[in-house]
N, C-alpha and C positions, 0 to 999 in steps of 0.2 A: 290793223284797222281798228277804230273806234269804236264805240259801244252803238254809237249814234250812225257812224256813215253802216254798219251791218242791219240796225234796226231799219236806215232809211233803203237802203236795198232790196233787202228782204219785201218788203213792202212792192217797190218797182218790181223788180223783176219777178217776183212766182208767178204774177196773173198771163204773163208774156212771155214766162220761158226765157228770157235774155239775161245774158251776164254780165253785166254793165258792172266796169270798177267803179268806184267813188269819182275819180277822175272822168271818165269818160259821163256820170251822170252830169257832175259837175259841170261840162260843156256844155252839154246838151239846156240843162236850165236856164242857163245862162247868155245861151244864144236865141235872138229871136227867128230867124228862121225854123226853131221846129213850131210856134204858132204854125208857121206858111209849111209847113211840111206835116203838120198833125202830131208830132213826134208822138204816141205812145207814152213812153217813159218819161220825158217831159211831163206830160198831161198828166202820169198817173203820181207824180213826184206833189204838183201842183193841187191836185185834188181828193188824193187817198192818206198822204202822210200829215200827219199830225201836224199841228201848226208850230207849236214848238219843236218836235224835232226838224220843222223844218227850217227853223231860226239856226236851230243850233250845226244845220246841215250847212247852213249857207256861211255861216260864220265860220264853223273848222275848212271850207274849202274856200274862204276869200272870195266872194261872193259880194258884191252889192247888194244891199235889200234893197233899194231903190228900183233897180234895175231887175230885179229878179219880180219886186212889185209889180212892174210894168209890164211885165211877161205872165204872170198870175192874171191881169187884168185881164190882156189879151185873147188866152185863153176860157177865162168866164165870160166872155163876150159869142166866143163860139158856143160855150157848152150851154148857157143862156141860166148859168145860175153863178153865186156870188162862193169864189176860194178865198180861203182866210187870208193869202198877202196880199188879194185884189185888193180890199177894204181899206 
């Protein structure tokens, strides 16, 4: 596992006790139902990790930033403040 997918982990999961692989975060980001589902890990991917590590999270797991944008947005629309990929 990379330097980056442990640092963006780490971050997910200790607040929530879950043990989300890279992969399994990876989905989750990725997909917009967890907006519609509140995902947790999702949210806390989008709002607690670092902006660049989350460039570099999105990019080692093939990731759209476009799309991952759009889910960032989403997201600071419930939380009602501004995530670095919303912008």
């Amino acid at each position: 596992m990379s330097s980056v997918a442990i640092k963006v982990l780490s971050t997910v999961n200790a607040p929530y006790g879950t043990n989300l692989s890279a992969e399994q975060l990876a989905a989750k980001i990725s997909d917009p139902a967890s907006v519609e589902n509140f995902d947790p890990s999702a949210f806390s991917f989008y709002s607690e990790v670092d902006e660049g590590l989350q460039n570099s999270f999105l990019s080692e797991m093939h990731i759209d930033r476009s799309e991952a944008a759009e889910i960032a947005r989403k997201f600071s629309a419930l939380a009602g403040y501004s995530m670095a990929l919303a912008a």
